[in-house]
C-alpha positions in Angstrom: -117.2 43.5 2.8 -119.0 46.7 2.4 -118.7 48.6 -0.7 -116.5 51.5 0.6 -113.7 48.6 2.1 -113.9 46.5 -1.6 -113.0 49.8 -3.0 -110.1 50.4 -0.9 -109.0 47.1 -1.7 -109.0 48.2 -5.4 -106.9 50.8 -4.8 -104.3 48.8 -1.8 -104.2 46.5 -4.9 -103.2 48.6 -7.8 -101.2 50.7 -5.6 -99.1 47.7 -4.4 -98.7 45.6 -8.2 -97.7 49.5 -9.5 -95.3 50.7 -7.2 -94.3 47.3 -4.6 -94.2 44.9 -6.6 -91.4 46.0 -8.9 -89.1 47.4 -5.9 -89.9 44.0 -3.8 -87.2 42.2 -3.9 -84.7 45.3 -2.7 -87.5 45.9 0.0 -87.4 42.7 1.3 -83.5 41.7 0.8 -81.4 44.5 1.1 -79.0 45.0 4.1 -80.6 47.1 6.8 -78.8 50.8 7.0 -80.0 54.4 7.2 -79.6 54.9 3.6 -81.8 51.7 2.8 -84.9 53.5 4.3 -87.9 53.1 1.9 -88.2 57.0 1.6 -89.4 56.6 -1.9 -92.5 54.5 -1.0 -93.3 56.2 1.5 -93.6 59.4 -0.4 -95.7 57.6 -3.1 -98.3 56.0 0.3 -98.6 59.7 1.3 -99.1 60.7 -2.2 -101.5 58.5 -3.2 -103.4 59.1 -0.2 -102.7 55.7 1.8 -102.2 57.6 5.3 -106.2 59.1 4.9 -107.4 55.7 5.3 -107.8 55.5 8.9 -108.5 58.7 10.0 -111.4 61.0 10.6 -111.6 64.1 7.9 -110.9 67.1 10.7 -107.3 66.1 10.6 -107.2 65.4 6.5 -108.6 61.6 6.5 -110.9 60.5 4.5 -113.5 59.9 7.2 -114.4 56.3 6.5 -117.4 54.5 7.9 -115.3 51.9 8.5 -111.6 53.3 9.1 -110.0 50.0 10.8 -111.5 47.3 8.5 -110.5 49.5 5.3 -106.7 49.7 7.2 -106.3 46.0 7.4 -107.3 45.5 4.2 -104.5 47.9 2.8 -102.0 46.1 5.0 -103.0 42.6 3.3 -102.4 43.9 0.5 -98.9 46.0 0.8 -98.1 42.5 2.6 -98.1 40.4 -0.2 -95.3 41.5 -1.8 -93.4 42.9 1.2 -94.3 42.4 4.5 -91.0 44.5 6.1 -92.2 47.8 4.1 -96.1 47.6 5.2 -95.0 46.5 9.1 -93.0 50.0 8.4 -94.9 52.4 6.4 -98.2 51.3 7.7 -98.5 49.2 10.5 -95.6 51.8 12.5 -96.6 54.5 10.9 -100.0 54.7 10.5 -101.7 52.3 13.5 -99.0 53.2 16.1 -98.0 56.9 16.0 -101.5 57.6 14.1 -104.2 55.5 16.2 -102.1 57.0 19.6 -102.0 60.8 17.9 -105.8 60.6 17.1 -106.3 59.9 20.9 -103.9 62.3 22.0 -105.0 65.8 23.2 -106.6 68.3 21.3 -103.3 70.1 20.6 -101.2 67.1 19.8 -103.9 65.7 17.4 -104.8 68.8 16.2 -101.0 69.8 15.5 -99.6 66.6 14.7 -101.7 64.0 13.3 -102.8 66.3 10.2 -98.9 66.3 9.4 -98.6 62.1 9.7 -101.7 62.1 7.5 -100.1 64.2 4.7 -96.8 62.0 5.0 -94.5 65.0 6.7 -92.9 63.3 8.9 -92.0 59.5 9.8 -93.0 59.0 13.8 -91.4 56.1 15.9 -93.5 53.7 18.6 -90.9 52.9 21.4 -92.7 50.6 24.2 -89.8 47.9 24.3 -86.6 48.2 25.9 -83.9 45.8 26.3 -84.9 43.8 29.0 -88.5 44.2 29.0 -91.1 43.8 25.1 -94.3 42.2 26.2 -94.1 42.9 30.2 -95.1 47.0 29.9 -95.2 47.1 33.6 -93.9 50.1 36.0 -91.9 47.0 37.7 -90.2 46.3 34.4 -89.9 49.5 32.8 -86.1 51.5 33.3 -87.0 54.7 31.4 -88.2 56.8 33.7 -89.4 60.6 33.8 -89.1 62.6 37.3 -91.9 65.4 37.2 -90.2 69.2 37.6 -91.6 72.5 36.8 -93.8 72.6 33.9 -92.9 69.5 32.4 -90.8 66.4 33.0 -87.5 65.6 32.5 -87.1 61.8 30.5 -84.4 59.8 30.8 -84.8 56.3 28.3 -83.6 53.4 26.9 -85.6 52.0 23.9 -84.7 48.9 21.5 -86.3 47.3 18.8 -87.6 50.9 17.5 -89.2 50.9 13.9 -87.9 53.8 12.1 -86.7 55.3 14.6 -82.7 56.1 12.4 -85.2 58.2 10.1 -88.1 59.3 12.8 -88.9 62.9 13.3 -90.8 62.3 16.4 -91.2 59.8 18.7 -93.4 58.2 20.8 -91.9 56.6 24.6 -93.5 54.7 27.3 -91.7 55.7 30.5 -92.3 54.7 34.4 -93.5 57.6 36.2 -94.1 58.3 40.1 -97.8 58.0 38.7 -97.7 55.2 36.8 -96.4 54.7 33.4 -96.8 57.9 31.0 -96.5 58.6 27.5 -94.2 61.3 26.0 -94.1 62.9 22.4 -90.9 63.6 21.8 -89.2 65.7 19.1 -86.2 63.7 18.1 -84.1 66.7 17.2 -82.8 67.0 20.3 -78.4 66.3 21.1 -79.5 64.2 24.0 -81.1 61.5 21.7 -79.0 59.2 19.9 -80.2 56.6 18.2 -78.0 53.5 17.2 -76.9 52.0 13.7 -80.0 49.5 12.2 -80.0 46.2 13.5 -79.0 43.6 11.1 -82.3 41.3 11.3 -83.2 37.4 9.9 -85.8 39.0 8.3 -88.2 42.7 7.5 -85.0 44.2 6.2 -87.5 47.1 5.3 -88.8 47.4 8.5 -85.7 49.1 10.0 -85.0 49.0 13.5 -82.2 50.4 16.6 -82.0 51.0 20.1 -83.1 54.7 21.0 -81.4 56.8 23.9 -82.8 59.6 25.7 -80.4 61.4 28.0 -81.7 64.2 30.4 -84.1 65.7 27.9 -87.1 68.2 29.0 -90.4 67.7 28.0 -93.7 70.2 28.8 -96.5 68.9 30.2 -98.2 69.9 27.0 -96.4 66.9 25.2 -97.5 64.1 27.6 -99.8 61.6 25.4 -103.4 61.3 27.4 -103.1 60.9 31.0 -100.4 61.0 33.4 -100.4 57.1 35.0 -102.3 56.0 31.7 -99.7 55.7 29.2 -99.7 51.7 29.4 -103.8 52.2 28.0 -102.7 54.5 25.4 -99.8 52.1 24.7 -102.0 49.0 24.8 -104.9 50.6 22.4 -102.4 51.1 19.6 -101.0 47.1 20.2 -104.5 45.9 19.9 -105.0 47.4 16.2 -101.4 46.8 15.8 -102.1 42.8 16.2 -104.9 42.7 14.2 -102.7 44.4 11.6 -100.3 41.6 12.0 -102.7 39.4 11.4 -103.7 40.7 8.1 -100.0 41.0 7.0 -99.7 37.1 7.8 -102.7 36.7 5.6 -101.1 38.5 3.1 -97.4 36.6 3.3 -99.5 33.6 3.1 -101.6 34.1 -0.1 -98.5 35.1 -1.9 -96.8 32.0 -1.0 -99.8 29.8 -2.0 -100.0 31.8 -4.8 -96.8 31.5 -6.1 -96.4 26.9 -5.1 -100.1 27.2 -7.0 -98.3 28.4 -10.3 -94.9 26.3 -9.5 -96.3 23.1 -8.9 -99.0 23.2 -12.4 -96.1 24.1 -14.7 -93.3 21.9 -12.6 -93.1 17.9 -14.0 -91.8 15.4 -11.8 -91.5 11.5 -12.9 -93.8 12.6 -16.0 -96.3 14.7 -14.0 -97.1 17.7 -13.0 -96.6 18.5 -9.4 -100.4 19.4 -8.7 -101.0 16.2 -9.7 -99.6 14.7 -6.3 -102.7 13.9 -3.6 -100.3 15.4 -1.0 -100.1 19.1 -2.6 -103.7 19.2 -3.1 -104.5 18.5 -0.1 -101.6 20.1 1.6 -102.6 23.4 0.1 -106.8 23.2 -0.2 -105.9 22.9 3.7 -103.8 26.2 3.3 -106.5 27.2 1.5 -108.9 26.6 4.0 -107.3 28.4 7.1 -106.1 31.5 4.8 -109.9 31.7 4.5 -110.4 31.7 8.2 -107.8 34.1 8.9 -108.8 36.6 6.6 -112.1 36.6 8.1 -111.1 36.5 11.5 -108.9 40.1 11.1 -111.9 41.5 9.0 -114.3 40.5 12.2 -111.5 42.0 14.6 -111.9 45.0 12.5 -115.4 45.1 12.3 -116.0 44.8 15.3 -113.2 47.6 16.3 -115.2 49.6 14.2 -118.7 49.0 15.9 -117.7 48.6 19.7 -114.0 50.8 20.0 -112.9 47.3 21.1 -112.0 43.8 19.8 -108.8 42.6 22.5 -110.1 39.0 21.8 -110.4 38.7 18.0 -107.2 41.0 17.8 -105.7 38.3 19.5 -107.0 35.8 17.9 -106.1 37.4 14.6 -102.6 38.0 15.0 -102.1 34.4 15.9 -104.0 32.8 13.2 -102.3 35.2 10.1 -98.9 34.9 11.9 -98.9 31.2 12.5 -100.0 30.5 9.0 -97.5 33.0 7.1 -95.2 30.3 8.7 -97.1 27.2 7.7 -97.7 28.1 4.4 -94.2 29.8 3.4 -92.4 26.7 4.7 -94.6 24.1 2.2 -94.6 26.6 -0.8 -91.0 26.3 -0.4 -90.9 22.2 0.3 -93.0 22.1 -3.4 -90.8 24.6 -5.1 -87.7 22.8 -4.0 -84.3 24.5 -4.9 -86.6 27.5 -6.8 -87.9 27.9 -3.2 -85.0 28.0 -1.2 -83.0 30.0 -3.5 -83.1 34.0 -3.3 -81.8 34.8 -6.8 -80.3 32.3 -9.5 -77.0 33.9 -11.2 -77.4 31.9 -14.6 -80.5 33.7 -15.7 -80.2 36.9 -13.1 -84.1 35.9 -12.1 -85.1 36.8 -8.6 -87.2 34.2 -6.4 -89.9 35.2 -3.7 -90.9 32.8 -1.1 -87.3 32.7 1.0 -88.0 36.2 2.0 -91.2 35.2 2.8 -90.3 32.7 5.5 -87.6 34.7 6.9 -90.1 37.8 7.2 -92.6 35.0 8.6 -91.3 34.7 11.6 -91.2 38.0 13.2 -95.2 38.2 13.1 -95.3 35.6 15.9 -92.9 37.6 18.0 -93.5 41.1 17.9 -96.1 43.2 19.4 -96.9 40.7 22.4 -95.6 37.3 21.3 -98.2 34.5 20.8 -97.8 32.8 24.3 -99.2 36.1 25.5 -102.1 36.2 23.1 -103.2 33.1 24.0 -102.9 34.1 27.7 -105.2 36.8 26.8 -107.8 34.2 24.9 -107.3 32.2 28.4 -108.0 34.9 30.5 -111.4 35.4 29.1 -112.4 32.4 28.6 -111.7 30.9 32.3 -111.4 34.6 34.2 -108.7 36.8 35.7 -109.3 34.5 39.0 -107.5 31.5 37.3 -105.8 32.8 34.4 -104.0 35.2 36.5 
């Protein structure tokens, strides 16, 4: 890694063992509701300058060489002892509203994205709706905005929204006579009401509801890039958003091998420790192994992104590998930890255990932001073409 990104890590790293790791469990196992927001860490990102990280200085970043690769790297981090509060805080926050913002027009950028930076205001993503996630198509999409004088009037449907019970502004993907179209939307608004959290299996931090937009008026001004082009603003976001996914996985997944590491060299069975087993040590060095590969795989998306402006492939790739794994490796640590894995908090000594939030948060990453049957579509498509992938 270059020196500026091993520095970052340094800071992701204290940053998270200061202020994460002590409020970790209630991040990642209290019942979702608009109260349990994580308002608190997210003051303390924006205050310790977390939100700078991926953008240019003009709007108050800190104008990184490497913006994206120093971004995943925080996420990783933040990850490994709550994935729910970076998916959130960071990957919501900072690569969705922020990375679309930053390509916005001059005026939205300019009037907006300097305000996300400094941590004024949580933004909201809203793509998905309920009968359409990974098909953002104008034959799929119901929200729809007619065109009228001077701006456009929205009418929407959005579930699945990331903070959108706590969102100032928000972000929505609607069908257009033109194509699909992205809208910035000030949430303050009596025609937008957004629904009680939904009561997930796992990323209790990551609080999400279904958004409705009734009749509401927007000016042209407020229309994200090009009218017909919202599915490429849209799909831009989603690329670093899977990379980011990836690096959360990688993240879920060191803390779980982590943790079965220390577990299974203290833990005796039949007179011997539990590291003394062939099966763990290999079990894990193969954990080991592909943690490795994952890692590297959403530092070369990064890179990459960096470089070129474009990395669809390794973002792919990425999100799969750290997703898939956060799965893999949860599930064993838990297998090798036995009842101390499985159980959430033990009454007799009051003592709070990690990895069962860990593979209930696991899961999500190989849904969300285009599942990984799509991903691999997208592997497909360039390795055999449009012409048979389809």
């Amino acid at each position: 890694l270059p020196e500026e990104t091993k520095e970052i890590r340094n800071e992701a790293r204290n940053f998270a063992e200061k202020y994460i790791k002590p409020k970790a469990h209630l991040l990642n196992n209290t019942m979702e509701s608009k109260s349990s927001f994580p308002r608190e860490v997210f003051d303390l990102m924006a205050e310790h300058g977390l939100y700078q990280i991926p953008f240019a200085q003009d709007v108050g970043g800190r104008g990184l060489k490497y913006p994206t690769l120093a971004t995943l790297t925080v996420m990783e981090e933040l990850a490994y002892y709550s994935a729910g509060a970076t998916s959130a805080l960071f990957d919501g926050q900072a690569l969705l509203v922020g990375n679309t913002l930053d390509k916005a027009s001059s005026y939205l950028r300019e009037k907006y994205l300097s305000k996300l930076v400094k941590g004024t205001f949580v933004g909201a993503f809203a793509t998905s709706e309920p009968l359409t996630s990974t098909d953002l198509s104008v034959r799929s999409m119901q929200s729809y905005a007619q065109k009228v004088e001077g701006g456009w009037i929205v009418n929407a449907h959005k579930r699945w929204i990331t903070n959108s019970v706590v969102a100032v502004y928000i972000l929505v993907l609607c069908a257009t006579d033109y194509g699909l179209t992205m809208f910035f939307i000030d949430m303050d608004n009596k025609n937008i009401h957004v629904g009680d959290p939904d009561i997930k299996m796992g990323n209790k931090a990551q609080l999400t509801a279904d958004v409705r937009i009734n009749d509401v008026f927007i000016l042209d001004s407020y229309v994200v890039g090009e009218v017909g082009k919202g599915l490429n603003a849209a799909l831009a976001a989603l690329t670093l958003g899977r990379m980011g996914i990836g690096a959360i996985g990688v993240g879920m997944a060191q803390s779980a091998l982590d943790y079965a590491i220390h577990y299974s060299k203290n833990r005796k069975v039949f007179g011997q420790e539990l590291a003394r087993f062939q099966h763990w040590q290999y079990t894990f060095s193969d954990h080991a192994l592909n943690i490795e590969n994952a890692r590297n795989l959403y530092i070369k998306a990064a890179y990459r992104y960096d470089i070129e402006g474009n990395a669809e492939i390794e973002a792919a790739m990425s999100k799969i590998a750290g997703s898939q794994l956060a799965v893999e490796v949860s599930r064993d640590a838990i297998q090798v930890c036995g009842a101390y894995g499985f159980v959430q908090q033990l009454k007799e000594t009051g003592e709070y255990y990690p990895l069962e939030s860990i593979y209930r948060d696991a899961k999500i990453g190989e849904i969300y932001e285009g599942a990984n049957e799509i991903q691999r579509w997208v592997i497909a498509r360039n390795l055999f073409g449009r012409a048979f992938s389809g």
